[in-house]
VODO-221353 format. One line per field, with one value per residue (C-alpha): residue in three letters; z, y, x; residue number from 1. Coordinates in steps of 0.02 Angstrom, whole numbers, plus 50000, padded with zeros to 5 digits. Each point is the difference from the previous one (the first is absolute). Layout:
# VODO-221353
pase c(ALA / ...)
zz c(Z / ...)
yy c(Y / ...)
xx c(X / ...)
palo c(NUM / ...)
//
This chain:
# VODO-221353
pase c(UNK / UNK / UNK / UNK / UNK / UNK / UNK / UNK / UNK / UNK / UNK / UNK / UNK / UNK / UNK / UNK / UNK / UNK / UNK / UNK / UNK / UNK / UNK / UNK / UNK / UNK / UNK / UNK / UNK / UNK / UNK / UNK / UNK / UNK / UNK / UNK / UNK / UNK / UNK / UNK / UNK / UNK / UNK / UNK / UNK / UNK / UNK / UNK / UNK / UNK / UNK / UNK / UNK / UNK / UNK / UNK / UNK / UNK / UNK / UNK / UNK / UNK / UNK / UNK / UNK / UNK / UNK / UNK / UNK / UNK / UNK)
zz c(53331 / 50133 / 50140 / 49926 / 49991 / 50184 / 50068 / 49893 / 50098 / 50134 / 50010 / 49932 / 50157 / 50109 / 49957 / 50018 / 50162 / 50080 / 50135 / 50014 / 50213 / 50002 / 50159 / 50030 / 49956 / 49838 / 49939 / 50054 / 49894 / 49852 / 50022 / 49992 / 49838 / 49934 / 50038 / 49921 / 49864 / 49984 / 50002 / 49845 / 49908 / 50010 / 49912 / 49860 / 49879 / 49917 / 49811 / 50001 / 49912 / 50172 / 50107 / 49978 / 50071 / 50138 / 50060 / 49992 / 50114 / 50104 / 50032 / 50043 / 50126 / 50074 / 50035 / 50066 / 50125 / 50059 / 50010 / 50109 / 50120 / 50045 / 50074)
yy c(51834 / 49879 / 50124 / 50011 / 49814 / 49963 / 50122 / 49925 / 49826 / 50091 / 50088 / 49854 / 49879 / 50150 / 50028 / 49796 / 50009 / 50121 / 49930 / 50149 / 49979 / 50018 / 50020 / 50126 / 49881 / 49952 / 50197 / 50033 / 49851 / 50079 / 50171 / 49941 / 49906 / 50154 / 50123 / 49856 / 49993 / 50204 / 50007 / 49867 / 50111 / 50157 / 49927 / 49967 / 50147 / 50156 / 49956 / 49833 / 49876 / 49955 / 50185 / 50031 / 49834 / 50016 / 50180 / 49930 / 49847 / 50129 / 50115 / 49857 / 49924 / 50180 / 50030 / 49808 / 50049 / 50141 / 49927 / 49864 / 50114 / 50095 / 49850)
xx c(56132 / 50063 / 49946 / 49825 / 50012 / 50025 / 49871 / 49866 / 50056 / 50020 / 49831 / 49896 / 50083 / 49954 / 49811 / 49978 / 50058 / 49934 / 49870 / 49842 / 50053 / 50172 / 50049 / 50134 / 50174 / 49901 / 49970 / 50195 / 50057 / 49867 / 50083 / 50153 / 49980 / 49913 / 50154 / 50097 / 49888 / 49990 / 50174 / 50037 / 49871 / 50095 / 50151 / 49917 / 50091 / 49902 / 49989 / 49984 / 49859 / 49931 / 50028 / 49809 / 49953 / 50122 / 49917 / 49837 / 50054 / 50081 / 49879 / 49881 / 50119 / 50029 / 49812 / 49979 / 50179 / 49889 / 49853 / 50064 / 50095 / 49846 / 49937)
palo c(1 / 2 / 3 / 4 / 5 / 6 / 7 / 8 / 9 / 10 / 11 / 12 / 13 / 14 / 15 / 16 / 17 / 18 / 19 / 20 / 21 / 22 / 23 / 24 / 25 / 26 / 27 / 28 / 29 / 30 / 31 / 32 / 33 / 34 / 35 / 36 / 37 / 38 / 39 / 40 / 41 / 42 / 43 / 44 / 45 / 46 / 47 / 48 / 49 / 50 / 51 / 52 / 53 / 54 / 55 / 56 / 57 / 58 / 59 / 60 / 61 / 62 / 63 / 64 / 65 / 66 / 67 / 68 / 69 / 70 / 71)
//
C-alpha cells in the first residue's frame, strides 16, 4: 500500500507541475519522475487490496512515458 501511496503523491506533484512549454531540461526532469514514479508502481505486489489501482496508475504513466518521448 505504501508504494501505491507515494505514486499517487508522486503523480499528483507531477501533473501540477508540468508547464504545457517545457523546454527540453523540464520534460527530462518529468521523465525522470515518471520512470521513478513507474517504477514505485510495479512494486506494488499481485493480490493485494490496492494491485488493481496500481496497474491502472501504471499503465497510465507508461502511455504518458511514451507519449512524452515521441516528442
Amino acid at each position: 500500500m505504501e508504494a501505491l501511496e507515494a505514486a499517487q503523491r508522486e503523480i499528483k506533484s507531477l501533473l501540477a507541475s508540468i508547464p504545457t512549454d517545457a523546454h527540453d531540461g523540464e520534460r527530462n526532469r518529468v521523465l525522470s519522475q515518471l520512470q521513478s514514479i513507474i517504477h514505485q508502481l510495479e512494486k506494488v505486489q499481485n493480490g493485494t487490496t490496492t494491485y488493481l489501482k496500481a496497474q491502472e496508475l501504471l499503465l497510465s504513466a507508461n502511455n504518458k512515458l511514451r507519449q512524452l518521448q515521441i516528442k
